[in-house]
Backbone as CSV, one residue per row, in Angstrom:
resi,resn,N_x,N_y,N_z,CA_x,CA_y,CA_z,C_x,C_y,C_z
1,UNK,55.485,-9.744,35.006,54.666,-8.534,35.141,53.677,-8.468,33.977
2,UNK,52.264,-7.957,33.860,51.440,-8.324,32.988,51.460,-7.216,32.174
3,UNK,50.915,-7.260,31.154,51.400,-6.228,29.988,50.266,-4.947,30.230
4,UNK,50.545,-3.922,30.332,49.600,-2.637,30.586,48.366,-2.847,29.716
5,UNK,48.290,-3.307,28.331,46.780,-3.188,27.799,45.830,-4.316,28.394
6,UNK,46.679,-5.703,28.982,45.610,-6.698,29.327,45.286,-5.522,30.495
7,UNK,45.769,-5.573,31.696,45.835,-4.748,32.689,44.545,-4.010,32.656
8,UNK,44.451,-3.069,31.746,43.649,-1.945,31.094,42.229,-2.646,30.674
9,UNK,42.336,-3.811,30.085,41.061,-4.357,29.479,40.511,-4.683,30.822
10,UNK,41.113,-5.911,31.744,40.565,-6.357,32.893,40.130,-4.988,33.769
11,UNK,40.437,-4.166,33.325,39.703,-2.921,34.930,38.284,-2.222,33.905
12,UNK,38.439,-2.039,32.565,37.206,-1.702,31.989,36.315,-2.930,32.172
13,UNK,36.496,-3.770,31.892,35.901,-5.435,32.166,34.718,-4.865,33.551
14,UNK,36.056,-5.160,34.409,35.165,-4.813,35.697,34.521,-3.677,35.899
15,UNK,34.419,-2.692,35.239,33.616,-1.113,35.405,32.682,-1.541,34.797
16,UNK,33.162,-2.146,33.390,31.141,-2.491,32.671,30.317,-3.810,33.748
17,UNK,31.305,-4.304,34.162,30.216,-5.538,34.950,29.629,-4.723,36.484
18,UNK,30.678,-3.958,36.941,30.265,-3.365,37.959,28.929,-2.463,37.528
19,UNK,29.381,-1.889,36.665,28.120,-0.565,36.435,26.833,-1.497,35.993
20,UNK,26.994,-2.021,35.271,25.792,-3.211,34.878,24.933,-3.612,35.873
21,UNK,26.076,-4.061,37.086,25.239,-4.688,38.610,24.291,-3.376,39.300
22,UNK,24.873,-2.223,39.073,24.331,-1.179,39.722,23.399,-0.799,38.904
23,UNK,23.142,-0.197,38.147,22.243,-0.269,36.693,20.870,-1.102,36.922
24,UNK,21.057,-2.764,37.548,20.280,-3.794,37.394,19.652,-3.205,39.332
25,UNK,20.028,-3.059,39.813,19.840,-2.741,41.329,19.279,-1.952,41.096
26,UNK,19.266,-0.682,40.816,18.564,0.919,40.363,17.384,0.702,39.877
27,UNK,17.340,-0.112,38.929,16.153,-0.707,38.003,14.964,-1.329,38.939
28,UNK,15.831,-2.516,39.523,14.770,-3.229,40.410,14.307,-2.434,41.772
29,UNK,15.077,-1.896,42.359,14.701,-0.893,43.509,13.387,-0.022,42.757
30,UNK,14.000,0.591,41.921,12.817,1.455,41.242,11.352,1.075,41.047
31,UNK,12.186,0.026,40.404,10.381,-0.502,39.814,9.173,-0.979,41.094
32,UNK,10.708,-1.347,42.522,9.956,-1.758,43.370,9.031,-0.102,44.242
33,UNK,9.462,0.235,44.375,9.568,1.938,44.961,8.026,2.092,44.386
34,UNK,7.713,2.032,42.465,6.873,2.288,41.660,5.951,1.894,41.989
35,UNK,5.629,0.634,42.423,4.844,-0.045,43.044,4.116,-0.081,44.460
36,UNK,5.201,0.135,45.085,4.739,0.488,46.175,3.565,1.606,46.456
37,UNK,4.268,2.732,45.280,3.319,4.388,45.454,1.880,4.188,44.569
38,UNK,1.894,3.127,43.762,0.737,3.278,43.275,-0.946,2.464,43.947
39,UNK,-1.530,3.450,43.919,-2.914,2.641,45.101,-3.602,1.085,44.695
40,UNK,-3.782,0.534,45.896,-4.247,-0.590,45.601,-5.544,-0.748,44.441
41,UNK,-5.222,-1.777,43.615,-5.876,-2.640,42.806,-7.777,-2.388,43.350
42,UNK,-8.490,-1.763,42.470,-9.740,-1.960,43.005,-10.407,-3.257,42.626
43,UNK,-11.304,-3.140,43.602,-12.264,-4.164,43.264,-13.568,-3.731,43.055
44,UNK,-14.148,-4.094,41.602,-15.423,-3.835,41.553,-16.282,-5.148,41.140
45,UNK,-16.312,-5.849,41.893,-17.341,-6.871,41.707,-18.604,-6.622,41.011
46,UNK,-19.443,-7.686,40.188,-20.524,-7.325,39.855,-21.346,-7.806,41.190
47,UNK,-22.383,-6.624,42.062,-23.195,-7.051,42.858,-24.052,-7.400,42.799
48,UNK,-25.067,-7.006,41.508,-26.276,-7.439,40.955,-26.659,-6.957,39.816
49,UNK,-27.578,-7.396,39.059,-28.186,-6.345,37.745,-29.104,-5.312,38.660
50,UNK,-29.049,-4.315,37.881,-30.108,-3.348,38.454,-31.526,-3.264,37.943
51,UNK,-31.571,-4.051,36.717,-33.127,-4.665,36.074,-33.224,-3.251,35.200
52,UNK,-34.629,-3.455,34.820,-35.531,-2.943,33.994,-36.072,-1.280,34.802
53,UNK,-36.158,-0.752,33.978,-37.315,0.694,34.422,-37.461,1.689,33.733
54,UNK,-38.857,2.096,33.769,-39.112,3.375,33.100,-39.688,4.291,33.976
55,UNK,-39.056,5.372,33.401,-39.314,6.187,34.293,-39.127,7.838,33.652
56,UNK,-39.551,9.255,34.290,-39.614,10.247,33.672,-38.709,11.353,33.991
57,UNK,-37.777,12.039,32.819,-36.587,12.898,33.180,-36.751,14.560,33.348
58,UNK,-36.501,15.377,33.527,-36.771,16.599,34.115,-36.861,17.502,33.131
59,UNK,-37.409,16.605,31.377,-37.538,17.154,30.541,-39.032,16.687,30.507
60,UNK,-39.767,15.675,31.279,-40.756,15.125,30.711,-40.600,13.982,30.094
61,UNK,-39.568,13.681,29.547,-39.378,12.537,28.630,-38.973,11.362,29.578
62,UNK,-39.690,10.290,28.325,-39.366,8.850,29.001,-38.277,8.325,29.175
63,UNK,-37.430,7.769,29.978,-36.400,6.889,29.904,-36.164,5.982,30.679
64,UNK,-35.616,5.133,29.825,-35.240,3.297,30.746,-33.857,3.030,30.758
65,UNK,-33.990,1.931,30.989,-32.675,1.123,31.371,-31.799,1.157,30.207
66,UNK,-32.325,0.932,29.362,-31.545,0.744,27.985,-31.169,2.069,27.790
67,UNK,-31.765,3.575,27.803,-31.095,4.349,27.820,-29.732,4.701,28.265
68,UNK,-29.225,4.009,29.210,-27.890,3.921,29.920,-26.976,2.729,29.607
69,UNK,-27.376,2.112,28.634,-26.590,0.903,27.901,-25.471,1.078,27.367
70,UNK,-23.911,1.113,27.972,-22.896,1.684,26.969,-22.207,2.507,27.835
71,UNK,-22.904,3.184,29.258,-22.068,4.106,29.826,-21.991,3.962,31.106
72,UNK,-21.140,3.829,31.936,-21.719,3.682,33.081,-22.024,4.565,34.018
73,UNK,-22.539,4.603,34.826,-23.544,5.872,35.374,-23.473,5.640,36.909
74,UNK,-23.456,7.018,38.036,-23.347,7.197,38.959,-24.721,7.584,39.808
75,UNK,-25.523,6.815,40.837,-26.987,7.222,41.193,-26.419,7.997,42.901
76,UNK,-28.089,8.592,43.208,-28.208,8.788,44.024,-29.754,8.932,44.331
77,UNK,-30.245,9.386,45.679,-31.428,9.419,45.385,-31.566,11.253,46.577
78,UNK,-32.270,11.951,46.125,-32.682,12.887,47.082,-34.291,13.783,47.084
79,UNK,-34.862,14.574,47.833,-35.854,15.374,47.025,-35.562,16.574,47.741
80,UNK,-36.313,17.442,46.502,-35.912,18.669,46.041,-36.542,19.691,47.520
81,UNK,-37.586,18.983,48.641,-37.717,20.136,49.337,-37.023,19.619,50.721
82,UNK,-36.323,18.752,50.482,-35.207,18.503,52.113,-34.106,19.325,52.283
83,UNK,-34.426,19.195,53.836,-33.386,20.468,54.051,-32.215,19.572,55.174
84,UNK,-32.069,18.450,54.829,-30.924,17.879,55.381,-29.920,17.281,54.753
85,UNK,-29.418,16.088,54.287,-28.427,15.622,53.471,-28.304,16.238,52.048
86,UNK,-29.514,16.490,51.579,-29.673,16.339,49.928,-29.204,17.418,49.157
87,UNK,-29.015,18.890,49.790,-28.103,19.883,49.171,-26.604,19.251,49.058
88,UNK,-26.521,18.608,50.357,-24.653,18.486,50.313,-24.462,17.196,49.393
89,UNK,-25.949,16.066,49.131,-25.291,15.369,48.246,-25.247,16.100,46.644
90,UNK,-25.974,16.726,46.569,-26.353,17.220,45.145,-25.028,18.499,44.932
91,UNK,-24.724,19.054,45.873,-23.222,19.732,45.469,-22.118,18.633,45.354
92,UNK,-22.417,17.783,46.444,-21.319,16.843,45.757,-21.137,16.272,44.182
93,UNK,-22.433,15.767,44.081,-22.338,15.430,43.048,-22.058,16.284,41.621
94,UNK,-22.525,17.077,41.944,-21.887,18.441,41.172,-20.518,18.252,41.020
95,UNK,-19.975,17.988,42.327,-18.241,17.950,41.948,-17.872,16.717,41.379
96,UNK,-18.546,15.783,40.994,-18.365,14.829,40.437,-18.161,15.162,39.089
97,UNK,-19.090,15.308,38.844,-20.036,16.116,37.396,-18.311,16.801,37.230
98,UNK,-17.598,17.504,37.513,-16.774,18.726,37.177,-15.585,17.439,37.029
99,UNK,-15.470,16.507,37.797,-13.795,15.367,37.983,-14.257,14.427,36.867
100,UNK,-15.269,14.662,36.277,-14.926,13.301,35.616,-15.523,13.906,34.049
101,UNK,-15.905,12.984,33.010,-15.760,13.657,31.616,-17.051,12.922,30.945
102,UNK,-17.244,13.054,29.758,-18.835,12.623,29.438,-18.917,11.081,29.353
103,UNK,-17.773,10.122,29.578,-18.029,8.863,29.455,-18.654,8.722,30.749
104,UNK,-18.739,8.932,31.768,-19.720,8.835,32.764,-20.759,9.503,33.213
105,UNK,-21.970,9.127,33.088,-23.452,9.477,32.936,-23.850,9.728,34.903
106,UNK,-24.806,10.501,35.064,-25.337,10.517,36.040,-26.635,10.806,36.407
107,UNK,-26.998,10.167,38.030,-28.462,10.019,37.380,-28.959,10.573,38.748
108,UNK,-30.515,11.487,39.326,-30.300,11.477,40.446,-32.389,11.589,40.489
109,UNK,-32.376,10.341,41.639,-33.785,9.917,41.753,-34.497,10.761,42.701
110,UNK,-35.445,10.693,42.164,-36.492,11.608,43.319,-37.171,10.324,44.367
111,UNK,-37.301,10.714,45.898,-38.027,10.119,46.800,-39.097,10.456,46.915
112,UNK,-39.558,12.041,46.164,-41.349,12.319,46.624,-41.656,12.890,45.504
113,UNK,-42.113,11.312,44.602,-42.342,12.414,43.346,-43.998,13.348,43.098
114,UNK,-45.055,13.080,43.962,-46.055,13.743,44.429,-45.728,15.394,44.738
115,UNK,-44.231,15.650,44.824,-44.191,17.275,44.527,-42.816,17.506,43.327
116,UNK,-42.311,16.177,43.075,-41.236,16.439,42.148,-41.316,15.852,41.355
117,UNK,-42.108,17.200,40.400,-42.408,16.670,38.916,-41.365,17.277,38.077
118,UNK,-40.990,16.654,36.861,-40.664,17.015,35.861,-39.784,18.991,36.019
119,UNK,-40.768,19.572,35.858,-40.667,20.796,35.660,-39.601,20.939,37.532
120,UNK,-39.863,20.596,38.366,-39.133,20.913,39.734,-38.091,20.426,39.509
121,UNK,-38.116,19.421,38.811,-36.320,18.623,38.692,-35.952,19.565,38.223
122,UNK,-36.383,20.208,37.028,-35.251,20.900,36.186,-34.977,21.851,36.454
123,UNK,-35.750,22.847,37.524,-35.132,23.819,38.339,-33.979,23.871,39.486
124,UNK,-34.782,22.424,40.132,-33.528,22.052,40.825,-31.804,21.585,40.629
125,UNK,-31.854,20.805,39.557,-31.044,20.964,38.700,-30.066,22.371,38.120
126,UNK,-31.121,23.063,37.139,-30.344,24.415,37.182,-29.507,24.686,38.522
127,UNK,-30.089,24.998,39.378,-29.626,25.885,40.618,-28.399,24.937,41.095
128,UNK,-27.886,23.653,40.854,-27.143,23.398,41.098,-26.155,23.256,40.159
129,UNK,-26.360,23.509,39.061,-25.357,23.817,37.750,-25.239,22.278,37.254
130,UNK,-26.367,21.492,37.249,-26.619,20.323,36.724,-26.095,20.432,34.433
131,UNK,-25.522,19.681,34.383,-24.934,19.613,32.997,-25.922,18.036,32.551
132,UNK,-27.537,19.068,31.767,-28.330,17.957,31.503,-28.108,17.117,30.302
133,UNK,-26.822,17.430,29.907,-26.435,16.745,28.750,-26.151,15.170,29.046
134,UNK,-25.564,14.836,30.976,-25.077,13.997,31.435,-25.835,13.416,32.526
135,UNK,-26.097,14.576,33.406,-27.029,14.193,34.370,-28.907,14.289,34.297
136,UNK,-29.161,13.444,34.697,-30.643,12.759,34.616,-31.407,13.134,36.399
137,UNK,-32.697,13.694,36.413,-32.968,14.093,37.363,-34.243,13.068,37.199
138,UNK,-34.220,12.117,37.694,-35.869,11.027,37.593,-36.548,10.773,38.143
139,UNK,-38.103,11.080,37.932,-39.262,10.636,38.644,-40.302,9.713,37.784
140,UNK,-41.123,9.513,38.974,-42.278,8.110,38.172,-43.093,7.940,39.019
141,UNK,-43.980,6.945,39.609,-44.559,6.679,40.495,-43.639,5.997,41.540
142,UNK,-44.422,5.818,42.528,-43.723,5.568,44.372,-42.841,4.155,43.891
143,UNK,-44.027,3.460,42.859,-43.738,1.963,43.157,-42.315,1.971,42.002
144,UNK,-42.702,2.535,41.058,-41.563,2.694,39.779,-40.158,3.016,40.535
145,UNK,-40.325,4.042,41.413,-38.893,4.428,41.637,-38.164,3.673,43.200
146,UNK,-39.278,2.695,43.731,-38.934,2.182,44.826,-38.075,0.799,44.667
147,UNK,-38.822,-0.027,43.200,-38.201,-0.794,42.490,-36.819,-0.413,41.786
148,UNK,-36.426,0.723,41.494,-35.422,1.020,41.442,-34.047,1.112,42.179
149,UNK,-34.632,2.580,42.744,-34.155,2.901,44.202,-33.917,1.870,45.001
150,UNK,-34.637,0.801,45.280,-34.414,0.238,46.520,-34.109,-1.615,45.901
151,UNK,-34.932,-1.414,44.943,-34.928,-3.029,44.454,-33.371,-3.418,43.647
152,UNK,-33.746,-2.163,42.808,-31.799,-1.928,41.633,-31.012,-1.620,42.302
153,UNK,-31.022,-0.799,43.200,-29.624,0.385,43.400,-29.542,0.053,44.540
154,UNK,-30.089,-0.328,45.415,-29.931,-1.281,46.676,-29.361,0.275,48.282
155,UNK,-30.279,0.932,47.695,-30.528,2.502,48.774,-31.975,2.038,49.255
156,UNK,-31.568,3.194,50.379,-32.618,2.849,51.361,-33.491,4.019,51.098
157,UNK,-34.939,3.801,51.055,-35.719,5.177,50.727,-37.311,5.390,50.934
158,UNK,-37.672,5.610,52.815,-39.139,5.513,53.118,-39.575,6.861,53.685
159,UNK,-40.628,6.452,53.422,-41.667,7.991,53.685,-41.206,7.938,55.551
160,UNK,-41.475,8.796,56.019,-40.965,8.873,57.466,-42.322,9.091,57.844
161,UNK,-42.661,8.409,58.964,-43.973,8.960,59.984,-44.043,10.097,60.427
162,UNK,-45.529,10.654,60.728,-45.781,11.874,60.470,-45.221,12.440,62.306
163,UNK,-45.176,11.448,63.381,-45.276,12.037,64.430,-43.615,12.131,64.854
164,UNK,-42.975,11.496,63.624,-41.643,11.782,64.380,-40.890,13.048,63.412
165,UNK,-41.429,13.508,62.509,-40.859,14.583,61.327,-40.508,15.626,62.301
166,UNK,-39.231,16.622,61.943,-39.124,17.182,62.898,-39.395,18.956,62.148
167,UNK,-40.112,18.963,61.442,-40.380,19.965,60.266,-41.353,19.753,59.041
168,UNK,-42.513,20.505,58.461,-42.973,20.244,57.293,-42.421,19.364,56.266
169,UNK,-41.057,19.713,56.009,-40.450,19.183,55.072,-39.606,17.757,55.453
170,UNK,-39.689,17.583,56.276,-39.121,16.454,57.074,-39.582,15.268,56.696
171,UNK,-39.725,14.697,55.298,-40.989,13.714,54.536,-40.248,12.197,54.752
172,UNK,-38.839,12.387,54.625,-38.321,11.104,53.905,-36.925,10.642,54.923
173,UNK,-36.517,9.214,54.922,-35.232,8.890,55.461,-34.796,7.978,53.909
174,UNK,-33.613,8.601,53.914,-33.262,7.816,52.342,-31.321,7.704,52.593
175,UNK,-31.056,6.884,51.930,-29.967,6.670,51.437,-28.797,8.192,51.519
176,UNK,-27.606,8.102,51.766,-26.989,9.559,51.647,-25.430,8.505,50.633
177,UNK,-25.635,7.575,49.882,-24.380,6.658,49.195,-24.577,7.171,47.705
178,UNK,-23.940,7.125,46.913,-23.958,7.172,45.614,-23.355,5.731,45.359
179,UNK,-24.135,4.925,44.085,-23.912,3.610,43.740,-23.404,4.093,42.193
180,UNK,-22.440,2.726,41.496,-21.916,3.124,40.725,-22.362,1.971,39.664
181,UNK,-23.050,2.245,38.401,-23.340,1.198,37.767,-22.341,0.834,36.621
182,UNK,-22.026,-0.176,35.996,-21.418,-0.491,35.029,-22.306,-0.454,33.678
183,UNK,-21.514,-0.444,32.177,-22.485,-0.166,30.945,-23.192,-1.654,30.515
184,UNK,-23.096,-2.474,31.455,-24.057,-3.396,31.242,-25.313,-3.210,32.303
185,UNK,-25.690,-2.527,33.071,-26.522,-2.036,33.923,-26.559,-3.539,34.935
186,UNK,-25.001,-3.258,35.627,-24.939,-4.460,37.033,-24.139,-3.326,37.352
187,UNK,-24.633,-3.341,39.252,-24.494,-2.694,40.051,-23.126,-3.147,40.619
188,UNK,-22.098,-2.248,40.798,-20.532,-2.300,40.864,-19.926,-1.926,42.190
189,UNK,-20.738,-0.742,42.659,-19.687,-0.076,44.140,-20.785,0.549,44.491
190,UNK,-20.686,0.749,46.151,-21.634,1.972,46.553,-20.065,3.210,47.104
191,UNK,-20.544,4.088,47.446,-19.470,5.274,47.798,-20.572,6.473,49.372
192,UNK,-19.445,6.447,49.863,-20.794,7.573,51.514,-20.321,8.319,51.021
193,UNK,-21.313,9.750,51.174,-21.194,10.841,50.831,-19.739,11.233,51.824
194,UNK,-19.562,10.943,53.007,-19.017,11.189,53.987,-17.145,11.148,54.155
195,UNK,-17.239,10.213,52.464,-15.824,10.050,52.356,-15.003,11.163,51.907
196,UNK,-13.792,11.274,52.425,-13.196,12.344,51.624,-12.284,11.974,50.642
197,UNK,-12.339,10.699,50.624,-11.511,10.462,49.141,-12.797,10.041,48.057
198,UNK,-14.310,10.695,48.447,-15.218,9.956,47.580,-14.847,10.248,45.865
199,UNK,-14.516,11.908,45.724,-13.722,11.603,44.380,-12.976,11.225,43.799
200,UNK,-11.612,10.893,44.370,-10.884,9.907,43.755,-11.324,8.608,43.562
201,UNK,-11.962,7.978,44.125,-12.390,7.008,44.480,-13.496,6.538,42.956
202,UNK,-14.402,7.656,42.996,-15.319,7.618,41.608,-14.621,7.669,40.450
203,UNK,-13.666,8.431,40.124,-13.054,8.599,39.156,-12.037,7.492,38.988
204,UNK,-11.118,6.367,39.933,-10.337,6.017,39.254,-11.810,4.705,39.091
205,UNK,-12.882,4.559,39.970,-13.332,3.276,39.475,-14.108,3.037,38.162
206,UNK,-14.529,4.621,37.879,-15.263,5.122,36.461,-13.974,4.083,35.533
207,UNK,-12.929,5.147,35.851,-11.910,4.610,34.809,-11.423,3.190,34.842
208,UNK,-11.852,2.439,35.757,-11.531,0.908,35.895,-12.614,0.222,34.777
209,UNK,-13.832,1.141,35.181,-14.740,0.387,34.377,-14.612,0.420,33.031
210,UNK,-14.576,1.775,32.422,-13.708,1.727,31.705,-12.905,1.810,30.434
211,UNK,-11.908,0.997,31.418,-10.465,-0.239,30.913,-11.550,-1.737,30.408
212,UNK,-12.026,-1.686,31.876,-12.184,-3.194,31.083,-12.829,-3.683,30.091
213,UNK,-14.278,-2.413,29.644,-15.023,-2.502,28.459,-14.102,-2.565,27.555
């Protein structure tokens, strides 16, 4: 008959190896579980540089490319007397402006700058509770901001013919995406206004970008 303390050792023996096995199971289940819940891995490829430009901010003042060197910055393009997409992108973007924090810059182009000068940006702006500390309201000439707009940022943005406008103000067919640049000024993601995860979406890729700086 075996002596009660071996007895005693062999059943703690097996409680620490048992609990150990369960312990190691808990762990790996978990970590797998962890994984599972967290969203896929983005991808932000570099799509292109967005080049060179100067151009004028809703203060009057000049600014280029190099001005945005260091941060990366969120575009769009709209003008100030459309009465179709361009309120709902410009509140959107507003809610951008509110989800995310001053490491990301924003920028928002004019399509007719022949009535959106300087002084109109910055009203327009106000009225949407634009924070000009971050966001940039920019105009220039047709060709300045078409090379941008369309050459950099890779949005679509033409004067519309006069016989199909369906209203005075009816000037332009443009882009309704916000593009997302990186602080080396190469073009990273576009985003549709249309998404409803478009803010999460900006914010974790802001924060991808970053990480990796």
């Amino acid at each position: 008959m075996p002596e009660p303390s071996v007895t005693n050792s062999s059943r703690r023996l097996e409680v620490v190896v048992w609990g150990a096995l369960i312990l190691t199971v808990l762990v790996i289940a978990g970590a797998f579980i962890y994984k599972r819940l967290q969203p896929p891995a983005l991808s932000l490829p570099v799509i292109s540089p967005v080049g060179q430009f100067t151009l004028s901010n809703q203060f009057g003042k000049t600014v280029s490319a190099a001005d945005f060197r260091g941060s990366p910055w969120l575009a769009n393009i709209v003008f100030t007397q459309c009465a179709g997409p361009c309120p709902t992108m410009t509140k959107a973007m507003k809610r951008l402006q509110d989800a995310t924090d001053n490491h990301l810059r924003l920028v928002t182009l004019t399509t007719d700058p022949d009535h959106d000068s300087p002084e109109i940006l910055k009203r327009y702006g106000e009225k949407y509770g634009a924070d000009f500390r971050r966001w940039s309201f920019l105009t220039g000439t047709k060709q300045q901001l078409g090379r941008l707009a369309v050459g950099g940022l890779k949005l679509t943005a033409q004067e519309k013919p006069s016989a199909e406008r369906e209203s005075p103000v009816d000037l332009f067919i443009h882009s309704t995406m916000f593009v997302l640049i990186d602080q080396n000024g190469n073009l990273r993601a576009a985003f549709e206004l249309d998404d409803p995860d478009l803010k999460s979406k900006v914010v974790r890729a802001t924060r991808a970008l970053l990480k990796i700086a």
